[in-house]
C-alpha positions, 0 to 999 in steps of 0.5 A, spaced: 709 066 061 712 070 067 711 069 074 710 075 080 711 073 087 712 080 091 712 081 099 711 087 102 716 086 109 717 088 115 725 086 118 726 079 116 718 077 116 715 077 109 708 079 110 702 081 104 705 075 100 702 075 093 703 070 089 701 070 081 701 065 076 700 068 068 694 073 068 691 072 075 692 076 080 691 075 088 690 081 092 695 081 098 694 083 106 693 090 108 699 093 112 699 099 116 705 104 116 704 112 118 706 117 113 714 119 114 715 111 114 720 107 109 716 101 108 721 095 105 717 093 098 720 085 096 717 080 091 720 076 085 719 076 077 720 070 074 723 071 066 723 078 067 729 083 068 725 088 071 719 090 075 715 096 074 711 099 080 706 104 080 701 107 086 694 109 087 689 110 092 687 117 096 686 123 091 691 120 086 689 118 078 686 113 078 690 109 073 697 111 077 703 114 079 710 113 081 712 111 088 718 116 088 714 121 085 707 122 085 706 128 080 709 123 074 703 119 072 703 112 070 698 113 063 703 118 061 709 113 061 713 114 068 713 108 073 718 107 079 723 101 076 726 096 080 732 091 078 730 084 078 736 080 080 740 073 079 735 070 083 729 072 081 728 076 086 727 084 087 727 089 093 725 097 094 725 101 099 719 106 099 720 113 103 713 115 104 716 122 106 720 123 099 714 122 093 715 129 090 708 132 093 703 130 100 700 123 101 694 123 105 692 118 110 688 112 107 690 105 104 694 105 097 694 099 093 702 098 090 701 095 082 708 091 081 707 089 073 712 086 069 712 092 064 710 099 063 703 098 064 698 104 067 692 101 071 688 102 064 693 097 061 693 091 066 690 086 060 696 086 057 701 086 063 702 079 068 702 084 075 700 084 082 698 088 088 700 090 096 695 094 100 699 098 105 695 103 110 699 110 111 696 113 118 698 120 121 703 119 126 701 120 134 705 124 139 704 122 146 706 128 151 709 125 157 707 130 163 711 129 170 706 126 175 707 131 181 704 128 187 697 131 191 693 130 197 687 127 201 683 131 207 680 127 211 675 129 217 669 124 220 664 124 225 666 121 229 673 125 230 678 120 231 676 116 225 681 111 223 683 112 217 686 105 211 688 106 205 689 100 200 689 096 207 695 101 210 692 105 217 695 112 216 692 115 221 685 118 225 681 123 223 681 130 222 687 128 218 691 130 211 696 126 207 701 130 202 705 126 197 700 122 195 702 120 188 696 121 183 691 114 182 685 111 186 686 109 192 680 104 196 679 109 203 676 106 209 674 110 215 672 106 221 671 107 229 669 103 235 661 103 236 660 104 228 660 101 221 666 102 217 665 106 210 669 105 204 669 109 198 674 110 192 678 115 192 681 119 185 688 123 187 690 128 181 696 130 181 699 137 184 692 138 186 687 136 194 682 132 195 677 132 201 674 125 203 669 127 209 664 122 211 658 122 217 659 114 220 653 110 221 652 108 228 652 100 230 645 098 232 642 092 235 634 091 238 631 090 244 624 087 245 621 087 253 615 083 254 612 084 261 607 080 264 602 083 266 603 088 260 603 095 259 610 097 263 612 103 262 619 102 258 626 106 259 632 107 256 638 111 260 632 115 262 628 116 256 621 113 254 621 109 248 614 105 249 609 100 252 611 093 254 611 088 249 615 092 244 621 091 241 626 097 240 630 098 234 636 102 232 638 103 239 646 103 240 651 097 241 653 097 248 651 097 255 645 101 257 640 101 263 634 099 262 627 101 266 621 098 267 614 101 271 607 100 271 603 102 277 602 098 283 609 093 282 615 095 283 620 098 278 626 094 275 632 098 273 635 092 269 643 093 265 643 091 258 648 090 253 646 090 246 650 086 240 650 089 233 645 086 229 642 081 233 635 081 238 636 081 246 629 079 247 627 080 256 622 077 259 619 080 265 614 077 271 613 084 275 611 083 281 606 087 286 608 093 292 603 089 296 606 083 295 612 085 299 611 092 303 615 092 308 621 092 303 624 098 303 624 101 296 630 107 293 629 114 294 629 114 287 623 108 287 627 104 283 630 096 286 635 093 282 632 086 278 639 082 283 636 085 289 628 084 288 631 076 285 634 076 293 629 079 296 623 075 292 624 069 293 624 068 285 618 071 285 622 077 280 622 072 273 628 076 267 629 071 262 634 074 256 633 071 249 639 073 244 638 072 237 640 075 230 636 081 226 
């Protein structure tokens, strides 16, 4: 009885073991190598002076070739010997680049028999086997990075403008030697909701980064009793009381209120973002003070008229979020 123990290995570290005892063969692991490699091959022989290996996979015969050149066949006698030492033990160094012809990339399973035995004649022979996966080499080509640049224009002009939380300067803007990546871009200005977007940098070449900000926004509902007041902002006509005005800028505006036979309100106003100013309104009637001299323009002050009227004038301010 002989017994076959081979390895395929990698430095110190046996992989694909295979262990065979008389007449039973136990596949080993598959190892991947690229074709050019030297691949060490190992196992150990018991009873026998001598192992044979022998080769098949990708367009190879069927019953086997030598290692060292895989023109020579096994069925016709040639097999890659190695010597079994004193300690049972048998190594080769197989150069997949020095095998007498082309080895394609694929799996080949190496035979290691204790005797001149092709693959047709296993039956005769104890032998084992160790899968190894030739793959064709890969060459990454390393291309220096050559920084690029980012242009950056906004409306509003004097945007601020943070790259990965860094503030770099306010719009119109460019910045060279930005070395290629993705950078997190905020654009921001008072008065304005900030935008946010990610931006892609190629190397030596120039991105463009414009952006049109959304103005910050809050609401305005007037309620007048009686109703039906005629309502301004900074001048302009926006509806009849009661109603609520949306989209309207955050900051300080001026607010008007006139319905005939009252006397008109010119009424400051802030408005928050995202929040309601809600003002109710009690007008009160030009009869009820005629001798009040009123503004060429026909308009009094609520803080005047709140003097004046002895609280008849009523503004309540109610502010809630949207």
């Amino acid at each position: 009885m002989t017994l076959l123990h081979t390895t395929c290995c990698t430095g110190f570290v046996a992989i694909g073991c295979l262990l065979l005892v008389a007449g039973v063969a136990a596949a080993g692991g598959s190892q991947g190598y690229y074709l050019g490699d030297t691949i060490p091959l190992s196992g150990y022989s018991y009873g026998s002076q001598t192992v044979y290996l022998f080769l098949t996979g990708p367009n190879l015969p069927a019953n086997g070739v030598a290692l060292d050149n895989i023109n020579a066949r096994a069925d016709e006698g040639h097999f890659t010997q190695v010597s079994v030492d004193s300690n049972d033990h048998w190594v080769y160094k197989w150069g997949t680049n020095a095998v007498g012809g082309k080895l394609d990339a694929g799996t080949y399973t190496v035979w290691v028999a204790n005797g001149p035995n092709d693959r047709s004649h296993l039956s005769e022979a104890d032998y084992s086997t160790i899968s190894v996966s030739l793959g064709i080499p890969s060459i990454a080509v390393l291309t220096p990075s050559v920084p690029g640049t980012i242009v950056f224009n906004a409306t509003p002009v004097e945007a601020s403008v943070v790259i990965n939380g860094a503030y770099k300067g306010s719009t119109p803007l460019v910045l060279e030697g930005v070395e290629p990546g993705t950078y997190t871009v905020t654009l921001s200005h008072f008065g304005y909701r900030k935008f946010s977007t990610p931006v892609k940098v190629e190397s030596a070449k120039l991105t463009e980064v414009a952006a049109t900000l959304v103005p910050e926004t809050g609401t305005i509902a007037v309620n007048t009793s009686p109703a039906g007041a005629r309502i301004l902002i900074d001048g302009g006509a926006v509806g009849i009381a009661p109603v609520t005005l949306t989209n309207i800028a955050v900051g300080n505006h001026t607010l008007t209120i006139e319905k005939e036979g009252y006397i008109p309100i010119e009424q400051p106003i802030r408005v928050i973002v995202d929040q309601i100013t809600a003002m109710d309104v009690i007008l009160v009637p030009v009869s009820a003070f005629p001798t009040i001299p009123l503004r060429a323009a026909g308009l009094v002050p609520a803080t005047v008229l709140g003097c004046c009227a002895t609280l008849l004038l009523v503004v309540v301010y109610r502010t809630r979020s949207r």
